[in-house]
N, C-alpha and C positions, 0 to 999 in steps of 0.2 A: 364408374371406374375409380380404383382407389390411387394414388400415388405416393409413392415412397421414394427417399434417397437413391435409391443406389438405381433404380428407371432414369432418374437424369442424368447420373454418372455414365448407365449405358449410352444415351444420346450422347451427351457430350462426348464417347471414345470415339464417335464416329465423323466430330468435328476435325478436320486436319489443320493446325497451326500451320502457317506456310515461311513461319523463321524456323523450325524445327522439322520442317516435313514430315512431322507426328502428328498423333491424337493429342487433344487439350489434358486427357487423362496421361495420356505415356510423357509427354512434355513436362508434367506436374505442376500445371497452370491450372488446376482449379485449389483454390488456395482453403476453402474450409470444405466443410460436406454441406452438398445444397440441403437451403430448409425448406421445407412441405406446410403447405396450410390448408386446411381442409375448408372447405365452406361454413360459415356458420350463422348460413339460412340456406334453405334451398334455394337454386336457381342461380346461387353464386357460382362465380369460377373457383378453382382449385387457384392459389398463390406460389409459384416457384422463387427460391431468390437463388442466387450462385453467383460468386465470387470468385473473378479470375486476373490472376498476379501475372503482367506481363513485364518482362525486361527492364522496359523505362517506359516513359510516360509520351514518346515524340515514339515509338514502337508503328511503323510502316503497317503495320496488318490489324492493328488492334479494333477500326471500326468494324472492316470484314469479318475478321474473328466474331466481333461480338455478334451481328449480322445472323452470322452463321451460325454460333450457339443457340441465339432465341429460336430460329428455324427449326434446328436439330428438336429441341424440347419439345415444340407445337405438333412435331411430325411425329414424334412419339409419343406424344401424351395428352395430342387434342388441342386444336385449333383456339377453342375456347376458353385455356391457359393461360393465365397472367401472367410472364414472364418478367420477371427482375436482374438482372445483371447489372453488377457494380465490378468495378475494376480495379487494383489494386497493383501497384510497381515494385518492384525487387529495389532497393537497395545498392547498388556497388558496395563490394566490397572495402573496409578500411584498408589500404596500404600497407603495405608490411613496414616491421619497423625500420627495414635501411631503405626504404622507398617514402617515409615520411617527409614533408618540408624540404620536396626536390628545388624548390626557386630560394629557398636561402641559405647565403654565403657563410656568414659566422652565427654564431652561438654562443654567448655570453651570459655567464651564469653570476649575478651580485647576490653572496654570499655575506653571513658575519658569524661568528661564535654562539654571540648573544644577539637578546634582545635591546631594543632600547640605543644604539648605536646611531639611527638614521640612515638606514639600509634601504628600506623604503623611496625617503626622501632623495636620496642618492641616484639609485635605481629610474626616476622618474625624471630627475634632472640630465642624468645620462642621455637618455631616450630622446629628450627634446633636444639637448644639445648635439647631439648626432643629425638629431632632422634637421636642426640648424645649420649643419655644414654640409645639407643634399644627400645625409645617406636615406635610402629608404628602412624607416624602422618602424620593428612590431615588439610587443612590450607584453609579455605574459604575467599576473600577478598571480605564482604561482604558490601564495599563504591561505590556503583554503581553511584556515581558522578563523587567519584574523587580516583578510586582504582593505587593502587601504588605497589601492589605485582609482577609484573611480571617486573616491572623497578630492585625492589628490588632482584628477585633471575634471574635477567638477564635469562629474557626469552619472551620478548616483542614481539624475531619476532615469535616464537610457536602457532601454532594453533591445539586447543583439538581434537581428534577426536569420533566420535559415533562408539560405541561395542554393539554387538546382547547380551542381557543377559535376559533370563526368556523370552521369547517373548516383549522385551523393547528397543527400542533406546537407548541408556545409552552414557553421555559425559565423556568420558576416561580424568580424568586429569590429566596436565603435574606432572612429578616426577623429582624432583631434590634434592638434597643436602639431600633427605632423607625422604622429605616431598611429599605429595598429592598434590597439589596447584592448587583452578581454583579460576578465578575473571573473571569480566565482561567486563575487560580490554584486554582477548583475543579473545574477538568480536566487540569489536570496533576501532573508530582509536585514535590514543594515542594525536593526534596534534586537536580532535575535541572535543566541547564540547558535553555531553550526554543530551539532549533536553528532556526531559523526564516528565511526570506528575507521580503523587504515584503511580498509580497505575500499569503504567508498570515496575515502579522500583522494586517493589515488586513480580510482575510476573517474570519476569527474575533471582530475587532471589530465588522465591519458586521453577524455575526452579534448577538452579545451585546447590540445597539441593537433589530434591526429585528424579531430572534425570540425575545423572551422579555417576558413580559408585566408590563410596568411599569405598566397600568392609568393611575388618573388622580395625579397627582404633582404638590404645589405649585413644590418646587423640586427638577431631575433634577440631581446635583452631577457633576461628569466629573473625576477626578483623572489628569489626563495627563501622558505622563514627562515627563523634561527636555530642555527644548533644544525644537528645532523640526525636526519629522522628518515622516515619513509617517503614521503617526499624527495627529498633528494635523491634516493638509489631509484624510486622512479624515474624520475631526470636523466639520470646516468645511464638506465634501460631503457630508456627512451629513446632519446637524442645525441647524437655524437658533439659535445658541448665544446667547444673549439678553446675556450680559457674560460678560466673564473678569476672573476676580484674580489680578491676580500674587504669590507669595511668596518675601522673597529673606530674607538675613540684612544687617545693615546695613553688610557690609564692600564695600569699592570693586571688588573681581572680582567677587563676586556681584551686584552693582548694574550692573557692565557688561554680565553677560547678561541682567539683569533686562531694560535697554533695550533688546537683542533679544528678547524677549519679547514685550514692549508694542508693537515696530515688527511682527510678527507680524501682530499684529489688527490693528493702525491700518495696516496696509497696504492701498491705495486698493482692492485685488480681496478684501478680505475684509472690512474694515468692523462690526468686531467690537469692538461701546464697550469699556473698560477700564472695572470698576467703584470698580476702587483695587486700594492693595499692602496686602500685610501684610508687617511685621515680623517674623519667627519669628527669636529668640534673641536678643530686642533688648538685654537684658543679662542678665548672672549674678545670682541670690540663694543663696543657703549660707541653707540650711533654718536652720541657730542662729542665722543672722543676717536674717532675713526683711526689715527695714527698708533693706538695704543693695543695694547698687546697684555692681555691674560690667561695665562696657562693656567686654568678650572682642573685640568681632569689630566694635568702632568703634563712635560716637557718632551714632544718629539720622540714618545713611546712608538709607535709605526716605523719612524724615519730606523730607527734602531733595529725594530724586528725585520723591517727589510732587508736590512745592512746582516743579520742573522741568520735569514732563510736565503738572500741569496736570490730576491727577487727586487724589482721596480718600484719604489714609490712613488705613485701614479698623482696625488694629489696631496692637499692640505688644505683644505674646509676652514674657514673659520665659524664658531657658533655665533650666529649673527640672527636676531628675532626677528630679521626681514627674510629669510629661509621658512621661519617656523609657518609667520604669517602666511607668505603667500602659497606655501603648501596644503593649509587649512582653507584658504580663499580657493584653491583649482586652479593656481596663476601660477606654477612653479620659477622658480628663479630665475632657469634658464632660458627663461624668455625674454630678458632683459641682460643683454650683451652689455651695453653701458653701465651695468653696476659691478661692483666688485664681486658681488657672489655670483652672478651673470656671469663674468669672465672666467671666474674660478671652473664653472661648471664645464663653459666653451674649452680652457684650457685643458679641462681634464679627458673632455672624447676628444678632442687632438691625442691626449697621449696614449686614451685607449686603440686609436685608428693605429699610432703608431708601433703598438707593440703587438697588434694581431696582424699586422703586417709583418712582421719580425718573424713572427711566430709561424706562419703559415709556409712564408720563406725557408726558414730553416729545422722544422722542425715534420715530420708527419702529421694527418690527422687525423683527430683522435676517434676510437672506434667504442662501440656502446660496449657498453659493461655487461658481460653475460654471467657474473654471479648470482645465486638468490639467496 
């Protein structure tokens, strides 16, 4: 007897799935075309394999099923058949995008014009200083060039792993210091560069958002590069971003991209409040000289543009080499309340709690962006 494909496609029509009360064929639970192997000595059996894709992997029928398929094959193609069956699960579907990240409250986008500001460093002290004060927080490093969170909360050599959740693969992110944390810096290598065009940069994001399970989150913090790229109008098609803050230094080029920044979201198709700026490196202190006061990079450039756009100035950073430091060590600032930059950081999610509170109160929220 010879055997061909489409002989155990007949049998298997005649298997009934009992979650579908169909054939495993009408169901469209056999997932490739069975393959055929002829004997190669006499005396051998013929080799069946087939492959069939049920629902989920906890699937009520799937022993019987399989049960039943070997049978079905044997009764049509000889007792003396090898049969193989492997099993394979469907997937869940991703979410749609106004169903994405149903367990988190706010959405907090840290923004800057440029580079080179401490937007980063800002971003990550945020995050802890939020867990510091009990809120539940997840922390997206959404710089898929040049991401720098997992240097920052020293966790470079970690890699995430996939959890069964809802019929879904789901990316478990690393948890440290209090915070959620994934960046795309724990799939790549940190000594290479990311080769990449928009469009898989943006795939890999929409991944990092939509497939990995951030549960329920008071505040999700989004640390996104500089400037205003693709990247960002992903963000905006993404997620309904509840305010963004800007962070510049107080010097006048960085205050001019800062204003592209802010026109960013206050732009009429995106409609994205502005929670306030921060100041990062608003002046010098020389540790022997703690009391003293150097304005490096200008005088209260932010506190002004605030006063200009008509928003919050949310903080004032001093540039202080115990920031730089313990951002390079994976120790961020705001793990130490008792220091001055410690409190700076506490003081600054104080005032970001309080102005998306503000926000939420009296303002609607805000809806993704459907331009392309």
């Amino acid at each position: 007897m010879t055997l061909y494909p489409q002989l155990i496609m007949d049998a298997l029509a005649t298997v009934t799935y009992a979650g579908t009360k169909k054939s495993l064929v009408e169901s469209g639970m056999v997932a490739d075309t069975p393959s055929v192997a002829a004997p190669s000595t006499e005396g051998e059996p013929w080799h069946v394999k087939v492959v069939l894709e049920f629902p989920r992997d906890t699937d009520p029928f799937l022993r019987s099923t399989v049960k039943a398929a070997e049978a079905a094959i044997k009764y049509h193609c000889g007792q003396d058949v090898e049969v193989e069956i492997a099993t394979e699960f469907k997937s869940a579907p991703r979410p749609s995008v106004e169903q994405l990240l149903p367990g988190v409250k706010n959405i907090i986008a840290v923004s800057s014009g440029k580079g080179g500001v401490g937007k980063s460093t800002v971003s990550a002290n945020l995050a802890i200083a939020l867990a510091r004060l009990g809120y539940k927080v997840g922390l997206l490093d959404t710089d898929i060039f040049g991401p720098s969170m997992p240097k920052m909360f020293d966790v470079e050599d970690e890699r995430p792993y996939a959890v069964k959740k809802d019929g879904r693969d789901l990316i478990c992110p690393i948890e440290k210091y209090g915070v959620k944390l994934l960046s795309i810096g724990f799939f790549v290598s940190p000594t290479t560069a990311t080769l990449w065009r928009g469009g898989m940069a943006t795939s890999a994001l929409k991944q990092l958002i939509a497939d990995a399970d951030w549960g329920e989150l008071d505040y999700f913090i989004l640390d996104t590069p500089p400037g205003t790229s693709d990247i960002h109008l992903t963000l905006l098609q993404t997620l309904p971003i509840t305010g963004a803050v800007i962070v510049s230094t107080p010097q006048q080029v960085a205050l001019a991209d800062a204003r592209k920044g802010i026109d960013m979201y206050r732009n009429e198709k995106v409609n994205v409040p502005i929670l306030g700026l921060i100041e990062n490196m608003a002046w010098f202190t020389p540790a022997e000289l703690p009391e003293n006061k150097y304005y490096i990079f200008g005088r209260e450039g932010c506190k002004a543009l605030a006063q200009e756009m008509d928003v919050p100035l949310l903080a004032q950073i001093p540039l202080v080499q115990s920031i730089c430091d313990s951002g390079d060590a994976g120790t961020p600032a705001a793990l130490s309340s008792d220091t001055a930059t410690g409190l700076a950081f506490i003081n600054l999610a104080q005032a970001v709690v309080t102005v998306v509170n503000r926000r939420n109160k009296e303002q609607p929220a805000t809806k993704i962006v459907g331009m392309k």
